[in-house]
C-alpha positions as CSV (number, residue, x, y, z in Angstrom):
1,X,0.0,0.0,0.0
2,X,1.0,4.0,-0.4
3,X,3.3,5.0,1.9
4,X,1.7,8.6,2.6
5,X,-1.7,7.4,1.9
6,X,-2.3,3.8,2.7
7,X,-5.7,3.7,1.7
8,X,-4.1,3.8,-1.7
9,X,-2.4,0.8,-3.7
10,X,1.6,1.9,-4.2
11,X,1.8,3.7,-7.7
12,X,5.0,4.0,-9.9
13,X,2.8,7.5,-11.1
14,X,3.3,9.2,-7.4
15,X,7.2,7.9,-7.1
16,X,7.4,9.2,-3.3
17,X,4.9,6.9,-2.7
18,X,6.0,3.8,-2.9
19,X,9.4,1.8,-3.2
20,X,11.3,0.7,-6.3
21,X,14.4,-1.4,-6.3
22,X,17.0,0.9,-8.2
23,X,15.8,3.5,-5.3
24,X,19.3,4.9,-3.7
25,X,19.7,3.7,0.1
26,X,19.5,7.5,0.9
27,X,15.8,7.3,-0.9
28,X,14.2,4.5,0.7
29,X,15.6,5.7,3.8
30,X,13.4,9.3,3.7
31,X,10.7,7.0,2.0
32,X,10.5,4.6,5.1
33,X,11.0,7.6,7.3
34,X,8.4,9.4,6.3
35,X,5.5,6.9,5.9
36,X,2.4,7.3,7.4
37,X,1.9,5.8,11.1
38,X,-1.9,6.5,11.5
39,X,-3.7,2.7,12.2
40,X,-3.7,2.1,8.5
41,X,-0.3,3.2,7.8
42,X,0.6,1.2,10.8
43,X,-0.9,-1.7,9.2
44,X,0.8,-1.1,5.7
45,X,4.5,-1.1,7.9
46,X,3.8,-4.2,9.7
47,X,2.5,-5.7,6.9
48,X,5.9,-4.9,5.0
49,X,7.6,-6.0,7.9
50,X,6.0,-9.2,8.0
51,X,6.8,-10.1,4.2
52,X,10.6,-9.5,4.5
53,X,10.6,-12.7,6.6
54,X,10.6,-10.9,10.3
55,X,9.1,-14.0,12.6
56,X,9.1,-11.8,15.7
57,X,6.5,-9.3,16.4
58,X,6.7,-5.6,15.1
59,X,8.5,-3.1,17.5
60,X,6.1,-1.3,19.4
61,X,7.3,2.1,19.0
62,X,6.7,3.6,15.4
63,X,10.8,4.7,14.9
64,X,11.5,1.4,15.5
65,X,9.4,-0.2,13.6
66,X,11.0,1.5,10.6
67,X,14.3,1.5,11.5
68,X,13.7,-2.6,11.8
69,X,12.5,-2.6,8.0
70,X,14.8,0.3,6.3
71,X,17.9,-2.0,7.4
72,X,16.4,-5.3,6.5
73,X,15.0,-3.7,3.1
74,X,18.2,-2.3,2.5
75,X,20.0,-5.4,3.0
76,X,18.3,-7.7,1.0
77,X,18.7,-5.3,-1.9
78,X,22.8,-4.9,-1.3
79,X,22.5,-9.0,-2.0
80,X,19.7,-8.9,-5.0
81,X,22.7,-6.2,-6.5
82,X,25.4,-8.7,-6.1
């Protein structure tokens, strides 16, 4: 879902809301950062968080939360760039 609106599907039309994998680090960074954390963007981060493989539960506190997926996100893609 949209990042600042997550009532919205992510669209490649509104590039700051969603993610794309040639994205610099620096990018998805501000991207993750700023996303929504009402209840539904909180829902659209755990949800994210949930399908890069995270088995524990989501951190409790928003910041962390995204902190938790910007380093997991951006690890997957240093190996997918291998």
């Amino acid at each position: 879902m949209d990042l600042r609106n997550p009532e919205r599907k992510m669209s490649k039309s509104i590039p700051e809301s969603c993610l794309f994998l040639d994205d610099p680090q620096e990018v998805i960074k501000k991207k993750i950062r700023t996303a929504v954390t009402d209840e539904a963007g909180r829902k659209n981060l755990e949800f994210i968080y949930e399908s890069l493989g995270f088995q524990k539960p989501a951190p409790e506190l928003n910041h962390d939360l995204k902190d938790a997926i910007t380093l997991e996100l951006l690890s997957l893609l240093r190996n997918v760039s291998k």
